[in-house]
C-alpha positions in Angstrom: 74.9 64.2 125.9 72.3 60.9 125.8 73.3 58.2 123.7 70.8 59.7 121.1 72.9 62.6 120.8 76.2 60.3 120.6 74.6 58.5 118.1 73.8 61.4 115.4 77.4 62.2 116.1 78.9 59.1 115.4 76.9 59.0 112.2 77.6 62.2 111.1 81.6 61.3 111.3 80.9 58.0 109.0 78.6 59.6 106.8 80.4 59.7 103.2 79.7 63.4 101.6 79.6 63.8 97.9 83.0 64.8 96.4 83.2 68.4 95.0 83.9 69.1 91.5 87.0 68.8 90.1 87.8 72.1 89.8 88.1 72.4 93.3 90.5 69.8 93.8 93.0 71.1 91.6 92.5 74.3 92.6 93.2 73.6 96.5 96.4 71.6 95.2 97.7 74.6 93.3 97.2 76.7 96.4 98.5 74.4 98.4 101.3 74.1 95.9 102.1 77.9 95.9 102.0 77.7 100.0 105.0 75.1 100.1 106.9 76.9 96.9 106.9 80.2 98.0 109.4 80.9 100.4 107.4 83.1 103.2 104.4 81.4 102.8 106.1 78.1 103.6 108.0 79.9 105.7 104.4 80.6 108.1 103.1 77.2 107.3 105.6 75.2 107.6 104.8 74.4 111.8 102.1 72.3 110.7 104.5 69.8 109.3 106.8 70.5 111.8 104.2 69.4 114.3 103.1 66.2 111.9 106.6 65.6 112.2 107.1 65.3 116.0 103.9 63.8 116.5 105.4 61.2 113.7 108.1 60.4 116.7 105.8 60.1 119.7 103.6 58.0 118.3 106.1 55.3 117.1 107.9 55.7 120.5 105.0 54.8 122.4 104.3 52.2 119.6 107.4 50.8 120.4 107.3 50.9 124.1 109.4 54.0 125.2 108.2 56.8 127.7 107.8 59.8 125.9 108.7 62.9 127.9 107.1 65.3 125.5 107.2 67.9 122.5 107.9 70.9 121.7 107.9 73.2 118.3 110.0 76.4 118.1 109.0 79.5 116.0 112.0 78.6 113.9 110.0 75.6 112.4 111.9 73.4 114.1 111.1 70.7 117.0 111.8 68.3 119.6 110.4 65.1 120.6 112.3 63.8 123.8 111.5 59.8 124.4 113.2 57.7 127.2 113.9 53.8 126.7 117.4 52.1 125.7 119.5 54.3 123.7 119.5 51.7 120.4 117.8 49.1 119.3 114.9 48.6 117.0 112.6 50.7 119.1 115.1 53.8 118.6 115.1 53.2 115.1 111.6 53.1 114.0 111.3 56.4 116.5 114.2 58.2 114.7 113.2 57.4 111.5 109.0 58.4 111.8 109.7 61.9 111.6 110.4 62.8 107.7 107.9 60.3 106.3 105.3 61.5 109.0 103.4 64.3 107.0 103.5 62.3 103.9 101.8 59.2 105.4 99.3 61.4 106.8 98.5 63.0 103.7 98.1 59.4 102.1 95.9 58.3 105.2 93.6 61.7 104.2 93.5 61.3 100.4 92.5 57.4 100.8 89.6 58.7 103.3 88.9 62.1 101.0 88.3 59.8 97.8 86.1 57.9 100.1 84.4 60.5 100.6 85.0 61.0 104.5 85.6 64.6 104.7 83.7 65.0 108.4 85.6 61.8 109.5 89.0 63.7 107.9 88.1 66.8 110.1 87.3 65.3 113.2 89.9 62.9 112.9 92.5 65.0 112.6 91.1 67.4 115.4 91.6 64.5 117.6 95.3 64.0 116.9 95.7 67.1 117.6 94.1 67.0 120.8 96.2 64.3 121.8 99.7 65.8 120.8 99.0 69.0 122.5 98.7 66.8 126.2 102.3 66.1 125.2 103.7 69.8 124.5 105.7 71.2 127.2 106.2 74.7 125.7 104.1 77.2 125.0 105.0 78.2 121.4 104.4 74.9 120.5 100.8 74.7 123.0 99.9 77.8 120.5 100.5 76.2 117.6 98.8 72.8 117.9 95.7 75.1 119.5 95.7 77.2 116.6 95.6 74.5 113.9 93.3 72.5 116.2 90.7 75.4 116.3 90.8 76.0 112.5 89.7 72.2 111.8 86.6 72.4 114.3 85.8 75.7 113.2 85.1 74.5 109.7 84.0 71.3 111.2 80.9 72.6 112.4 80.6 76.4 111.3 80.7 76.1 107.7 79.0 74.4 104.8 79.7 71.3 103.3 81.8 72.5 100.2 84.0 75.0 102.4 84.7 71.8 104.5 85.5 70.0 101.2 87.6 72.8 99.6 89.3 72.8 103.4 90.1 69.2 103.8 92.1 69.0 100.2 93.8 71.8 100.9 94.8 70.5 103.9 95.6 66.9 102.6 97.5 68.3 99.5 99.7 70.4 102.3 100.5 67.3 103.7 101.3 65.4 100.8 103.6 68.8 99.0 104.5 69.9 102.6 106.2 66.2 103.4 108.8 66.5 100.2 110.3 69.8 100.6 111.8 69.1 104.3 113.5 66.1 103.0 115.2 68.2 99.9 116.0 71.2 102.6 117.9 68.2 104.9 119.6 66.8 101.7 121.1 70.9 101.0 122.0 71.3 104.5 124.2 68.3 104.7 125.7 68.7 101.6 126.7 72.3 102.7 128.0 70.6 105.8 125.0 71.8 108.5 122.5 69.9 110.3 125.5 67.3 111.8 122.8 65.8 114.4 119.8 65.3 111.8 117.6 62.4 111.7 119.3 61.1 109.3 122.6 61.2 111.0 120.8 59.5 114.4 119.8 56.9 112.4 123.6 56.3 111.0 124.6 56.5 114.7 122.2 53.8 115.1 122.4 51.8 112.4 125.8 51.8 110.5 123.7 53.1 107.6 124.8 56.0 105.6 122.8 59.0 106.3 122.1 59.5 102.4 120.6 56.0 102.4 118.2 57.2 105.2 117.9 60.7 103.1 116.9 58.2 100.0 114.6 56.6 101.7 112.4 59.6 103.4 112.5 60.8 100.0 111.2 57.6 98.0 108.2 58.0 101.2 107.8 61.4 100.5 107.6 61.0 96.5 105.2 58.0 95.9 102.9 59.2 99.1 102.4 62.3 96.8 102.0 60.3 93.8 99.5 58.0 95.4 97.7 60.2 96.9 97.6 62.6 94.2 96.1 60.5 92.1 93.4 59.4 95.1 92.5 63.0 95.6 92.3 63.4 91.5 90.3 60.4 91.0 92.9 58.8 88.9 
Protein backbone atom coordinates (compact mmCIF):
# COMPACT_ATOMS: atom_id res chain seq x y z
CA UNK A 1 0.00 0.00 0.00
CA UNK A 2 1.71 3.65 -1.26
CA UNK A 3 0.99 6.44 0.86
CA UNK A 4 -1.75 7.39 -1.66
CA UNK A 5 -3.59 4.45 -0.73
CA UNK A 6 -2.92 5.08 3.14
CA UNK A 7 -4.16 8.34 2.66
CA UNK A 8 -7.86 7.52 1.13
CA UNK A 9 -7.81 5.22 4.12
CA UNK A 10 -7.12 7.51 6.71
CA UNK A 11 -9.74 9.81 5.22
CA UNK A 12 -12.28 7.44 4.87
CA UNK A 13 -11.98 6.57 8.79
CA UNK A 14 -12.35 10.61 9.63
CA UNK A 15 -14.88 11.14 7.15
CA UNK A 16 -18.32 12.09 9.18
CA UNK A 17 -21.38 10.17 7.42
CA UNK A 18 -24.74 11.55 7.60
CA UNK A 19 -26.88 10.16 10.53
CA UNK A 20 -29.78 7.85 9.61
CA UNK A 21 -33.24 8.60 10.35
CA UNK A 22 -34.54 8.40 13.54
CA UNK A 23 -36.51 5.56 13.08
CA UNK A 24 -33.59 3.60 12.87
CA UNK A 25 -32.06 4.59 15.92
CA UNK A 26 -34.83 3.57 18.04
CA UNK A 27 -35.40 0.71 16.33
CA UNK A 28 -31.70 -0.72 16.78
CA UNK A 29 -32.20 0.25 20.57
CA UNK A 30 -35.34 -1.72 20.90
CA UNK A 31 -33.56 -4.70 19.38
CA UNK A 32 -30.86 -4.26 21.20
CA UNK A 33 -33.14 -3.90 24.15
CA UNK A 34 -34.94 -7.28 23.46
CA UNK A 35 -31.26 -8.97 23.03
CA UNK A 36 -30.13 -8.04 26.69
CA UNK A 37 -33.97 -8.66 28.24
CA UNK A 38 -34.56 -11.82 26.89
CA UNK A 39 -32.94 -14.48 28.67
CA UNK A 40 -31.41 -16.79 25.63
CA UNK A 41 -30.70 -14.12 23.56
CA UNK A 42 -28.60 -12.46 26.25
CA UNK A 43 -27.71 -15.56 27.13
CA UNK A 44 -25.69 -15.94 23.31
CA UNK A 45 -24.67 -12.36 23.43
CA UNK A 46 -23.66 -11.80 26.45
CA UNK A 47 -19.50 -12.84 25.44
CA UNK A 48 -19.31 -9.60 23.86
CA UNK A 49 -19.57 -7.80 27.12
CA UNK A 50 -17.83 -10.40 28.75
CA UNK A 51 -14.88 -9.71 26.43
CA UNK A 52 -15.45 -5.62 26.89
CA UNK A 53 -15.14 -6.63 30.30
CA UNK A 54 -11.69 -8.27 30.43
CA UNK A 55 -10.38 -6.16 27.99
CA UNK A 56 -11.66 -3.34 30.59
CA UNK A 57 -8.87 -5.03 33.13
CA UNK A 58 -5.98 -5.36 30.70
CA UNK A 59 -5.98 -2.21 29.58
CA UNK A 60 -6.02 -0.42 33.05
CA UNK A 61 -3.31 -2.95 34.13
CA UNK A 62 -0.97 -2.03 31.56
CA UNK A 63 -2.23 1.60 32.20
CA UNK A 64 -1.06 1.20 35.47
CA UNK A 65 2.15 -0.58 34.91
CA UNK A 66 1.47 -4.29 35.65
CA UNK A 67 2.45 -7.31 33.25
CA UNK A 68 -0.52 -8.76 32.01
CA UNK A 69 -0.24 -12.47 31.46
CA UNK A 70 -3.40 -12.66 29.40
CA UNK A 71 -7.24 -13.46 28.86
CA UNK A 72 -9.46 -15.74 28.53
CA UNK A 73 -13.48 -15.96 28.06
CA UNK A 74 -15.32 -19.25 28.88
CA UNK A 75 -18.60 -20.45 27.02
CA UNK A 76 -20.24 -19.86 30.36
CA UNK A 77 -19.95 -16.05 29.78
CA UNK A 78 -17.57 -15.74 32.16
CA UNK A 79 -13.75 -14.59 32.02
CA UNK A 80 -10.36 -14.09 33.33
CA UNK A 81 -7.88 -11.45 33.08
CA UNK A 82 -4.56 -12.66 34.94
CA UNK A 83 -2.11 -9.45 35.59
CA UNK A 84 1.18 -9.69 37.58
CA UNK A 85 2.52 -6.52 39.71
CA UNK A 86 2.16 -5.98 43.66
CA UNK A 87 -0.72 -7.65 45.05
CA UNK A 88 -2.39 -4.01 46.36
CA UNK A 89 -2.07 -0.80 45.87
CA UNK A 90 -3.61 1.72 43.58
CA UNK A 91 -2.62 -0.03 40.45
CA UNK A 92 -4.64 -3.22 41.74
CA UNK A 93 -7.42 -1.10 42.34
CA UNK A 94 -8.14 0.74 39.26
CA UNK A 95 -7.42 -2.97 37.49
CA UNK A 96 -10.04 -4.60 39.71
CA UNK A 97 -12.43 -2.11 39.44
CA UNK A 98 -12.28 -1.49 35.21
CA UNK A 99 -14.21 -4.45 34.61
CA UNK A 100 -18.14 -3.61 35.32
CA UNK A 101 -18.01 -0.07 34.06
CA UNK A 102 -15.99 -1.29 30.98
CA UNK A 103 -18.85 -1.98 28.42
CA UNK A 104 -20.70 1.13 29.54
CA UNK A 105 -17.82 3.51 28.92
CA UNK A 106 -17.37 2.02 25.73
CA UNK A 107 -20.77 2.45 24.70
CA UNK A 108 -20.51 6.24 25.82
CA UNK A 109 -17.08 6.52 23.85
CA UNK A 110 -19.39 5.09 20.57
CA UNK A 111 -22.47 7.26 21.07
CA UNK A 112 -20.29 10.51 21.55
CA UNK A 113 -18.38 9.43 18.05
CA UNK A 114 -22.00 8.06 16.48
CA UNK A 115 -23.63 11.57 17.16
CA UNK A 116 -20.58 12.85 15.47
CA UNK A 117 -21.24 11.12 12.92
CA UNK A 118 -18.06 8.72 12.91
CA UNK A 119 -19.61 5.52 12.10
CA UNK A 120 -16.46 4.13 9.77
CA UNK A 121 -14.16 5.53 12.58
CA UNK A 122 -16.66 3.50 15.18
CA UNK A 123 -16.18 0.33 13.02
CA UNK A 124 -12.70 0.39 12.46
CA UNK A 125 -12.03 1.49 15.76
CA UNK A 126 -13.39 -1.02 17.42
CA UNK A 127 -11.99 -3.77 14.95
CA UNK A 128 -8.75 -2.57 16.21
CA UNK A 129 -9.35 -3.26 19.90
CA UNK A 130 -10.33 -6.24 19.05
CA UNK A 131 -7.26 -7.08 17.31
CA UNK A 132 -5.27 -6.08 20.07
CA UNK A 133 -7.14 -8.19 22.82
CA UNK A 134 -7.12 -11.26 20.90
CA UNK A 135 -2.84 -11.03 20.99
CA UNK A 136 -3.67 -11.40 24.71
CA UNK A 137 -6.12 -14.64 24.71
CA UNK A 138 -4.59 -17.70 25.76
CA UNK A 139 -7.59 -19.96 25.07
CA UNK A 140 -9.16 -20.96 22.31
CA UNK A 141 -12.88 -20.39 23.22
CA UNK A 142 -12.06 -17.15 23.98
CA UNK A 143 -9.50 -16.79 20.39
CA UNK A 144 -13.06 -17.72 18.74
CA UNK A 145 -14.96 -15.38 20.21
CA UNK A 146 -12.89 -12.13 19.87
CA UNK A 147 -12.33 -13.57 15.99
CA UNK A 148 -15.91 -13.86 15.49
CA UNK A 149 -17.02 -10.43 16.65
CA UNK A 150 -13.89 -9.00 15.05
CA UNK A 151 -14.92 -10.47 11.55
CA UNK A 152 -18.56 -9.22 11.83
CA UNK A 153 -17.28 -5.41 12.27
CA UNK A 154 -14.95 -5.60 9.11
CA UNK A 155 -17.43 -7.39 7.26
CA UNK A 156 -19.86 -4.62 7.44
CA UNK A 157 -17.02 -2.30 7.42
CA UNK A 158 -16.31 -2.72 3.94
CA UNK A 159 -19.02 -5.11 2.43
CA UNK A 160 -22.06 -3.27 3.02
CA UNK A 161 -23.70 0.04 2.37
CA UNK A 162 -23.60 3.00 4.35
CA UNK A 163 -27.03 2.68 6.19
CA UNK A 164 -26.46 -1.15 7.09
CA UNK A 165 -23.12 0.15 8.69
CA UNK A 166 -25.24 2.85 10.47
CA UNK A 167 -28.13 0.56 11.54
CA UNK A 168 -24.96 -1.87 12.69
CA UNK A 169 -23.00 0.54 14.71
CA UNK A 170 -26.21 1.65 17.01
CA UNK A 171 -27.03 -1.56 17.49
CA UNK A 172 -23.82 -2.26 18.52
CA UNK A 173 -23.41 0.90 20.74
CA UNK A 174 -26.95 0.50 22.35
CA UNK A 175 -25.64 -3.30 23.24
CA UNK A 176 -22.96 -1.75 25.04
CA UNK A 177 -24.67 0.80 26.78
CA UNK A 178 -28.03 -1.94 27.80
CA UNK A 179 -25.47 -4.86 27.88
CA UNK A 180 -23.14 -2.89 30.69
CA UNK A 181 -26.37 -2.54 33.31
CA UNK A 182 -27.58 -5.96 33.50
CA UNK A 183 -24.18 -7.66 34.75
CA UNK A 184 -24.05 -5.33 37.57
CA UNK A 185 -27.92 -6.22 38.71
CA UNK A 186 -26.99 -10.08 38.01
CA UNK A 187 -23.71 -9.48 40.65
CA UNK A 188 -26.00 -7.48 43.08
CA UNK A 189 -28.66 -11.07 42.98
CA UNK A 190 -25.77 -13.33 43.29
CA UNK A 191 -24.43 -11.87 46.44
CA UNK A 192 -27.50 -11.31 48.04
CA UNK A 193 -28.27 -15.06 47.51
CA UNK A 194 -24.83 -15.58 48.99
CA UNK A 195 -22.82 -16.72 45.45
CA UNK A 196 -20.09 -15.14 43.61
CA UNK A 197 -17.83 -14.77 47.17
CA UNK A 198 -14.60 -13.80 45.00
CA UNK A 199 -16.46 -11.10 42.65
CA UNK A 200 -14.98 -7.86 41.66
CA UNK A 201 -16.58 -6.33 43.98
CA UNK A 202 -15.37 -8.48 46.84
CA UNK A 203 -11.50 -8.05 45.42
CA UNK A 204 -11.91 -4.65 45.62
CA UNK A 205 -13.14 -4.89 49.52
CA UNK A 206 -10.06 -7.12 49.97
CA UNK A 207 -8.28 -4.28 48.65
CA UNK A 208 -9.69 -1.45 49.91
CA UNK A 209 -11.70 -1.86 53.24
CA UNK A 210 -14.69 -0.73 51.23
CA UNK A 211 -17.89 -2.59 51.35
CA UNK A 212 -18.53 -4.61 48.33
CA UNK A 213 -22.13 -2.94 47.95
CA UNK A 214 -20.33 0.45 47.79
CA UNK A 215 -18.25 -0.90 44.84
CA UNK A 216 -21.73 -2.68 43.53
CA UNK A 217 -23.24 1.21 43.88
CA UNK A 218 -20.81 2.60 42.15
CA UNK A 219 -20.55 0.12 38.79
CA UNK A 220 -24.14 0.71 38.84
CA UNK A 221 -24.21 4.72 39.05
CA UNK A 222 -21.38 4.05 35.80
CA UNK A 223 -23.54 1.77 34.29
CA UNK A 224 -26.94 4.00 34.67
CA UNK A 225 -25.81 7.56 33.55
CA UNK A 226 -23.40 5.98 30.66
CA UNK A 227 -26.82 4.75 29.39
CA UNK A 228 -28.50 7.97 30.04
CA UNK A 229 -25.80 9.91 28.39
CA UNK A 230 -25.38 8.18 25.75
CA UNK A 231 -28.83 7.52 25.05
CA UNK A 232 -29.66 10.75 24.71
CA UNK A 233 -26.25 11.25 22.30
CA UNK A 234 -27.43 8.45 20.11
CA UNK A 235 -31.21 10.04 20.22
CA UNK A 236 -30.11 13.51 19.49
CA UNK A 237 -31.40 14.76 22.72
Amino acid sequence: MDIEDMTDVWHRVVATQPGPEPWLVVATGLLACAVVGVRGSWRLARTAITIAHEGGHGVLALATGRRLEGVRLHSDTSGLTVSRGRPDGLGMVLTAAAGYPAPSLLGLGGAALLAAGHVTALLWGATLLLLALLVMVRNAYGVLSVVVTGAAFVLVSWLTAPQVQAAFAYAAVWFLLLGGVRPVFELHRKRRSGGAPDSDADQLHRLTGAPPLGWLLLFHAVALCALVGGGRWLLGL
